[in-house]
mmJSON file of the N, C-alpha and C atoms, coordinates in Angstrom:
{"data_MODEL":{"atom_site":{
"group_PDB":["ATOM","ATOM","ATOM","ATOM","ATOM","ATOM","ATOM","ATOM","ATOM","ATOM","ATOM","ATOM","ATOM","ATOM","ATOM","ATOM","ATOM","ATOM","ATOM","ATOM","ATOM","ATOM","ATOM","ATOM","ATOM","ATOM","ATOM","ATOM","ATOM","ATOM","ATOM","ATOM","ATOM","ATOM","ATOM","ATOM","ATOM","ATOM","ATOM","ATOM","ATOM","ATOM","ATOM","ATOM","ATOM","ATOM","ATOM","ATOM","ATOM","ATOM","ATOM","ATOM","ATOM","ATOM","ATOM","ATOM","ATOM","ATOM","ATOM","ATOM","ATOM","ATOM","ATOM","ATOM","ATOM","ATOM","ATOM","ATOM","ATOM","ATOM","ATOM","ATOM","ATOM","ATOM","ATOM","ATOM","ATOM","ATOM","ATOM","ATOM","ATOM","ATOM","ATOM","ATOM","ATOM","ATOM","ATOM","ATOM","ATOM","ATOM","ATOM","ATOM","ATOM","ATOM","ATOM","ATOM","ATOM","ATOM","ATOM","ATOM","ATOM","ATOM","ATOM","ATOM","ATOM","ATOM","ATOM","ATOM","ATOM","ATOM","ATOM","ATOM","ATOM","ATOM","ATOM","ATOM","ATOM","ATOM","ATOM","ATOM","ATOM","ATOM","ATOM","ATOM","ATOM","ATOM"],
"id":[1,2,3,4,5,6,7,8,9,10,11,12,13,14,15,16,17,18,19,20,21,22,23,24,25,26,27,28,29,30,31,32,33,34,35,36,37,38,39,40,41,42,43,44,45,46,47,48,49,50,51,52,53,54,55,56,57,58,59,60,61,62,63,64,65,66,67,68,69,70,71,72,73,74,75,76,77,78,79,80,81,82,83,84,85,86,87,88,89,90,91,92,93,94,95,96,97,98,99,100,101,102,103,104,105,106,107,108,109,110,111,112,113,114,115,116,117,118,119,120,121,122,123,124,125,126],
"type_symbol":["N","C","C","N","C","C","N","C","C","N","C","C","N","C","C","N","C","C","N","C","C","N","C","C","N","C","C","N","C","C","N","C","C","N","C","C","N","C","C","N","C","C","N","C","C","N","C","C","N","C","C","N","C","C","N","C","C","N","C","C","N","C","C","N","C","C","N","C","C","N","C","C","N","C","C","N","C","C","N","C","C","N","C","C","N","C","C","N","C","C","N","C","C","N","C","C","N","C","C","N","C","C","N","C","C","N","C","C","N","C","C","N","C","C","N","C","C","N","C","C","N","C","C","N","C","C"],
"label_atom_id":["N","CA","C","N","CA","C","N","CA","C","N","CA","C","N","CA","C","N","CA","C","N","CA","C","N","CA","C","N","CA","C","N","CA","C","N","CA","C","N","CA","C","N","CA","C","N","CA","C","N","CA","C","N","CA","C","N","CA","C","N","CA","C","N","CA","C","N","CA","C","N","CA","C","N","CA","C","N","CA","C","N","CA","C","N","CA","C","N","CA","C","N","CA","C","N","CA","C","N","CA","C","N","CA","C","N","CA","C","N","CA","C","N","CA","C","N","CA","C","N","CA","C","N","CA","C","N","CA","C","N","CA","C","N","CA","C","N","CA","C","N","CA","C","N","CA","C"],
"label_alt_id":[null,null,null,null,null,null,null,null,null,null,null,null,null,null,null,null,null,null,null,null,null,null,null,null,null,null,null,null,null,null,null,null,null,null,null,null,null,null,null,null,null,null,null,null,null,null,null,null,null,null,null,null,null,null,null,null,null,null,null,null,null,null,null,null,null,null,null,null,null,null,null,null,null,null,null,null,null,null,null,null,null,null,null,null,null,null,null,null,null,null,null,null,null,null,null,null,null,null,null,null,null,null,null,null,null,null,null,null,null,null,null,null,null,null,null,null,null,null,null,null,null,null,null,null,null,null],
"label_comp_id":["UNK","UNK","UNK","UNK","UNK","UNK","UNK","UNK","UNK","UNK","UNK","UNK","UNK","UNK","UNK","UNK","UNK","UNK","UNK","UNK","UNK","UNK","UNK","UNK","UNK","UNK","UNK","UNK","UNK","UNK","UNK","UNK","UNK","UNK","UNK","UNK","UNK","UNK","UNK","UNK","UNK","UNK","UNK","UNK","UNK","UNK","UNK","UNK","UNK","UNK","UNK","UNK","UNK","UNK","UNK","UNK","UNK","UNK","UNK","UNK","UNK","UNK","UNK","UNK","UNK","UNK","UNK","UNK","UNK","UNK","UNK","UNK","UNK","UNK","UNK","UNK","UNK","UNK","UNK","UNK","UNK","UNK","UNK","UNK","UNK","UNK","UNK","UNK","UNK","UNK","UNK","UNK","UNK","UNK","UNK","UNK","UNK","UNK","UNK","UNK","UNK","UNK","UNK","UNK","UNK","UNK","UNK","UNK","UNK","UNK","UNK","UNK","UNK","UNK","UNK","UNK","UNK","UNK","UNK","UNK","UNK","UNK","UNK","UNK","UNK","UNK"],
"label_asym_id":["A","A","A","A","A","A","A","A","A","A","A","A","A","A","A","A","A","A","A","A","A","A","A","A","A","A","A","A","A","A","A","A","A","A","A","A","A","A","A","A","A","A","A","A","A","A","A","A","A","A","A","A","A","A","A","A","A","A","A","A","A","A","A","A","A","A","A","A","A","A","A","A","A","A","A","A","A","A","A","A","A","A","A","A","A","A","A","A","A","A","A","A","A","A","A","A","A","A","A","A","A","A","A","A","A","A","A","A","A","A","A","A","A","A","A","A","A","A","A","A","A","A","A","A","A","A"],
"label_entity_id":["1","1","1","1","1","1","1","1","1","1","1","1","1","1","1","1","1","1","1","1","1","1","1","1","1","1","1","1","1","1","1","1","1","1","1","1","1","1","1","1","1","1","1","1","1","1","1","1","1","1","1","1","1","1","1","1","1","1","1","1","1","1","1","1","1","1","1","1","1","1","1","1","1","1","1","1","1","1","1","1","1","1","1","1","1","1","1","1","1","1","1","1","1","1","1","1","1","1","1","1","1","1","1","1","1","1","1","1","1","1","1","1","1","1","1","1","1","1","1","1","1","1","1","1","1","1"],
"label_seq_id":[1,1,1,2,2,2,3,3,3,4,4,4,5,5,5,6,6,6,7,7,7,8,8,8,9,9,9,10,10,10,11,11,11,12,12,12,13,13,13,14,14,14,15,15,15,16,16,16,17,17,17,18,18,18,19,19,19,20,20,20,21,21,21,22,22,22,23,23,23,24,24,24,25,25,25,26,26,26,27,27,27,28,28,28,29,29,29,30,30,30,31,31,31,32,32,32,33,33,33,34,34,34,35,35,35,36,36,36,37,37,37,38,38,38,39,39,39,40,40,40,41,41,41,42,42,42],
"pdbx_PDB_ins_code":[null,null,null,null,null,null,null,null,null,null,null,null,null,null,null,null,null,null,null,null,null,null,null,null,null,null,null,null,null,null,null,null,null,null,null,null,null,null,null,null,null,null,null,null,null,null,null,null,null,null,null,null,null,null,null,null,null,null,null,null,null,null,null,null,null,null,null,null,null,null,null,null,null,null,null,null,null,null,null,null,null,null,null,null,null,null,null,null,null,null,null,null,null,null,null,null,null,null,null,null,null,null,null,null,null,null,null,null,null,null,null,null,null,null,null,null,null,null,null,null,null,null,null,null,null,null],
"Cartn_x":[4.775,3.401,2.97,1.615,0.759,0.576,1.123,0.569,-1.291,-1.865,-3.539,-3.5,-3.205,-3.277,-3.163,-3.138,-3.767,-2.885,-1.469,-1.108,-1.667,-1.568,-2.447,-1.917,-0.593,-0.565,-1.386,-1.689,-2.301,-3.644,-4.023,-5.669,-5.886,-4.94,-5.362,-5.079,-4.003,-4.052,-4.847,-5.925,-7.095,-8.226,-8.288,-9.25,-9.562,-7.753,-7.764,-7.913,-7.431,-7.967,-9.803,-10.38,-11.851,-12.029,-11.801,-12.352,-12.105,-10.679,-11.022,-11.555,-12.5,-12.962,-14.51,-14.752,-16.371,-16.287,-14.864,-14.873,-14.919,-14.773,-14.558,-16.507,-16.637,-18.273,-19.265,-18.589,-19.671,-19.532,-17.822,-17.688,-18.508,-18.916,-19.431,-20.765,-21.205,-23.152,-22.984,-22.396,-22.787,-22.344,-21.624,-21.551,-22.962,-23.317,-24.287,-25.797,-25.887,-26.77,-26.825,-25.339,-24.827,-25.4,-25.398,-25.466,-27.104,-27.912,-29.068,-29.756,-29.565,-29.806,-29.884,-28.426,-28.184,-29.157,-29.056,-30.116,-31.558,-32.118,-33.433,-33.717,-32.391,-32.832,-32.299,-32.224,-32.004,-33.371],
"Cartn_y":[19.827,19.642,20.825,21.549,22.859,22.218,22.968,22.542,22.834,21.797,21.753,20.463,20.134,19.24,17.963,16.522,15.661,14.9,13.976,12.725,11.806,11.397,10.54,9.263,9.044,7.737,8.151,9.528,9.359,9.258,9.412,9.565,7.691,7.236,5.75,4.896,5.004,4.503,4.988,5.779,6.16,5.287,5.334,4.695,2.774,2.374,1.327,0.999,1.893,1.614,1.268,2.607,2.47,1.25,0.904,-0.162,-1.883,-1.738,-3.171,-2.986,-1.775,-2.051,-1.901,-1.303,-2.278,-3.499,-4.156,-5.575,-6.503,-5.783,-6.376,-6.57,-5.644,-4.861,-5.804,-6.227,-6.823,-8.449,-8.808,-10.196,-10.999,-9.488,-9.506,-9.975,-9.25,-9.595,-10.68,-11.203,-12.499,-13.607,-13.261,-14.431,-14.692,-12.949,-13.699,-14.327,-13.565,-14.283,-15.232,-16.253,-17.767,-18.574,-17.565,-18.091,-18.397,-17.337,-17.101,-18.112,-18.641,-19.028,-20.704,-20.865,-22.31,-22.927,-21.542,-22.52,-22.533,-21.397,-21.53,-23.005,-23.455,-25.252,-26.289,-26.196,-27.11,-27.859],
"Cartn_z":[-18.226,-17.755,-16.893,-17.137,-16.42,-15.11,-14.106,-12.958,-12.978,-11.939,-12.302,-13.294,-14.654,-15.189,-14.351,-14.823,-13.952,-15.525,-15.004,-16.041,-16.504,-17.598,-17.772,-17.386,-16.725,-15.912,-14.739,-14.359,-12.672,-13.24,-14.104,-14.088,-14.692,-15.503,-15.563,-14.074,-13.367,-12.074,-11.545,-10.749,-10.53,-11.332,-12.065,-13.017,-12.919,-12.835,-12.094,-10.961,-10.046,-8.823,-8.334,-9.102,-8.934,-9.609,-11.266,-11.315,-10.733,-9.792,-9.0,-7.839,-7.081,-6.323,-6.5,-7.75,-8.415,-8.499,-9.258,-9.146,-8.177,-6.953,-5.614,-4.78,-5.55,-5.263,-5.753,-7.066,-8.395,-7.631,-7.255,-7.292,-5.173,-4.817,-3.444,-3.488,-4.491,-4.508,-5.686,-6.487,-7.144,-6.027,-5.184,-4.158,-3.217,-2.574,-2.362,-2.975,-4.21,-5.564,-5.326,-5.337,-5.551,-4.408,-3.105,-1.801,-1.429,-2.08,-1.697,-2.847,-3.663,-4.466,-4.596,-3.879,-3.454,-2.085,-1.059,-0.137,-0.367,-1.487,-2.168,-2.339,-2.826,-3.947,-3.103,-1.752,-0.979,-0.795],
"occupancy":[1.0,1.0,1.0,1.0,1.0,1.0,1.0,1.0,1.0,1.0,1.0,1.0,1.0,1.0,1.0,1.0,1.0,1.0,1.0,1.0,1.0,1.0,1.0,1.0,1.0,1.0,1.0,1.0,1.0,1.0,1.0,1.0,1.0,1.0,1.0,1.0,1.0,1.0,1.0,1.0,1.0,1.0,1.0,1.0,1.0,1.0,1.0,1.0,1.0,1.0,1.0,1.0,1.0,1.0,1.0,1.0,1.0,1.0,1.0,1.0,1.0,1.0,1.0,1.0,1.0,1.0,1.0,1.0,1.0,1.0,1.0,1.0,1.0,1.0,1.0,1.0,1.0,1.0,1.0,1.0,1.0,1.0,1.0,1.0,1.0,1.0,1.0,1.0,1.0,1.0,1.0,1.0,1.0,1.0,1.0,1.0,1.0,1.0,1.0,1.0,1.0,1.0,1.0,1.0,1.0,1.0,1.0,1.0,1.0,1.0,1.0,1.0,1.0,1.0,1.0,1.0,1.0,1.0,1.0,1.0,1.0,1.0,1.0,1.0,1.0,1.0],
"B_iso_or_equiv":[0.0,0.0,0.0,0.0,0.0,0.0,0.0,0.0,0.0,0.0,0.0,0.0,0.0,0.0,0.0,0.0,0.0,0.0,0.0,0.0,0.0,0.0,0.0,0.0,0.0,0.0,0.0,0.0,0.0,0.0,0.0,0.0,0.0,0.0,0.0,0.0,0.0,0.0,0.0,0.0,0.0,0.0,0.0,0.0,0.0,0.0,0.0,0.0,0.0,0.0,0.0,0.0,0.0,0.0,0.0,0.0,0.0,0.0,0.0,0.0,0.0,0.0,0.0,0.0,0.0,0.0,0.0,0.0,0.0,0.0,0.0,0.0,0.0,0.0,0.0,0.0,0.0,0.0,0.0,0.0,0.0,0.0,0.0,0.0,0.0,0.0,0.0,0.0,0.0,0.0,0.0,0.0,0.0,0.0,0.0,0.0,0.0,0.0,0.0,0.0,0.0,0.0,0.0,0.0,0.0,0.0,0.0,0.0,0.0,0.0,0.0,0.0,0.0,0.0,0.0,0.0,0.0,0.0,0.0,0.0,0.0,0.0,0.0,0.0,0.0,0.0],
"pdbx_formal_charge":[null,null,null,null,null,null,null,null,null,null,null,null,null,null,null,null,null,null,null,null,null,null,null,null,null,null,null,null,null,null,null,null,null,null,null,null,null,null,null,null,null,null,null,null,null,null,null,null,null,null,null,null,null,null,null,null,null,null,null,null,null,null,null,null,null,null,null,null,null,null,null,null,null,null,null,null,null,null,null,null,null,null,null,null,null,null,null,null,null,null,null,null,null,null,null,null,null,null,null,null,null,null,null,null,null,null,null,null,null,null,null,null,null,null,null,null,null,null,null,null,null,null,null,null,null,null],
"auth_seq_id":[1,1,1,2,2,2,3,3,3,4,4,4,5,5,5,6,6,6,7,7,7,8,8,8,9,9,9,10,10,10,11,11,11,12,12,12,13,13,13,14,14,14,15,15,15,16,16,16,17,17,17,18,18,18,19,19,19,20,20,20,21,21,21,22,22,22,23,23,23,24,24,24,25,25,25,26,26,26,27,27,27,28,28,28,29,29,29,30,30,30,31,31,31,32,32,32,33,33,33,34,34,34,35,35,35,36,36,36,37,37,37,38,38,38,39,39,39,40,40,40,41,41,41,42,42,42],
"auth_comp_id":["UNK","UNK","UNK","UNK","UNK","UNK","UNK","UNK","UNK","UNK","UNK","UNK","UNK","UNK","UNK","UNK","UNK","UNK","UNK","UNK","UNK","UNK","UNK","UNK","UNK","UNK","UNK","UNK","UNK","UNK","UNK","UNK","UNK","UNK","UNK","UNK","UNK","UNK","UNK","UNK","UNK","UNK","UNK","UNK","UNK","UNK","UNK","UNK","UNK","UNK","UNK","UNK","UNK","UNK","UNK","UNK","UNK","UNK","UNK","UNK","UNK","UNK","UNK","UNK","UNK","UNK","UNK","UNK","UNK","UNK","UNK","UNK","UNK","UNK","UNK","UNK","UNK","UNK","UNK","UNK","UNK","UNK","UNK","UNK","UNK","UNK","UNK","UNK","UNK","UNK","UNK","UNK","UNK","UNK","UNK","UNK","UNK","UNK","UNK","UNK","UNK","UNK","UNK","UNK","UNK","UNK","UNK","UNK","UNK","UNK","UNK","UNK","UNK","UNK","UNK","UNK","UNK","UNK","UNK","UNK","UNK","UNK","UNK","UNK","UNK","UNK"],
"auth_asym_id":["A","A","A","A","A","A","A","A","A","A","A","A","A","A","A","A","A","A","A","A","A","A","A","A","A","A","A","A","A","A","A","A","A","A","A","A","A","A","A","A","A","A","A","A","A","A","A","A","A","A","A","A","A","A","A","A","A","A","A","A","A","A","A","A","A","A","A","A","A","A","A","A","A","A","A","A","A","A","A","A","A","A","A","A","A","A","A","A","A","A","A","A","A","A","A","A","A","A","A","A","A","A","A","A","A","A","A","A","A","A","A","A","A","A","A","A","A","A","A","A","A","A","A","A","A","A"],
"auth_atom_id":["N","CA","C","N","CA","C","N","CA","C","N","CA","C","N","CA","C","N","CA","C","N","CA","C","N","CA","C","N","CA","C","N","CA","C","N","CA","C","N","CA","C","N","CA","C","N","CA","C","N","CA","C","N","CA","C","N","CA","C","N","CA","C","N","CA","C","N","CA","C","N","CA","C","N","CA","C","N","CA","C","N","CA","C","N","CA","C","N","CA","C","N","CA","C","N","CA","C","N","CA","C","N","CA","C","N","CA","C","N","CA","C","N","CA","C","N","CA","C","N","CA","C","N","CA","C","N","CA","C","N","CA","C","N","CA","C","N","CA","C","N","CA","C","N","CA","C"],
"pdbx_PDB_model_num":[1,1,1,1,1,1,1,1,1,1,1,1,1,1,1,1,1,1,1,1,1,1,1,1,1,1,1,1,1,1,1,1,1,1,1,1,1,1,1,1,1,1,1,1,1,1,1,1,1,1,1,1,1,1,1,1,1,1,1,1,1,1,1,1,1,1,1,1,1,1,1,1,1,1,1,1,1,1,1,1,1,1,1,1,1,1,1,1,1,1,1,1,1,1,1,1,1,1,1,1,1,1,1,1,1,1,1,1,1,1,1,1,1,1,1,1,1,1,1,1,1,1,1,1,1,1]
}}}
């Protein structure tokens, strides 16, 4: 492997990393969707 190159286990762990903390992001604002939503219909 060229030093400078970038593995492709490090660039998929990267890749996972970012995408569970969109998921963390995504599962933050449908809570409060859920939240804002529920005391709307009280």
């Amino acid at each position: 492997m060229k030093k400078g190159k970038i593995s492709m286990e490090e660039l998929i762990r990267e890749n996972k990393a970012e995408l569970l903390k969109d998921k963390e992001w995504i599962e933050e604002i449908e809570k409060r969707i859920e939240e804002k939503y529920i005391n709307q219909n009280k």
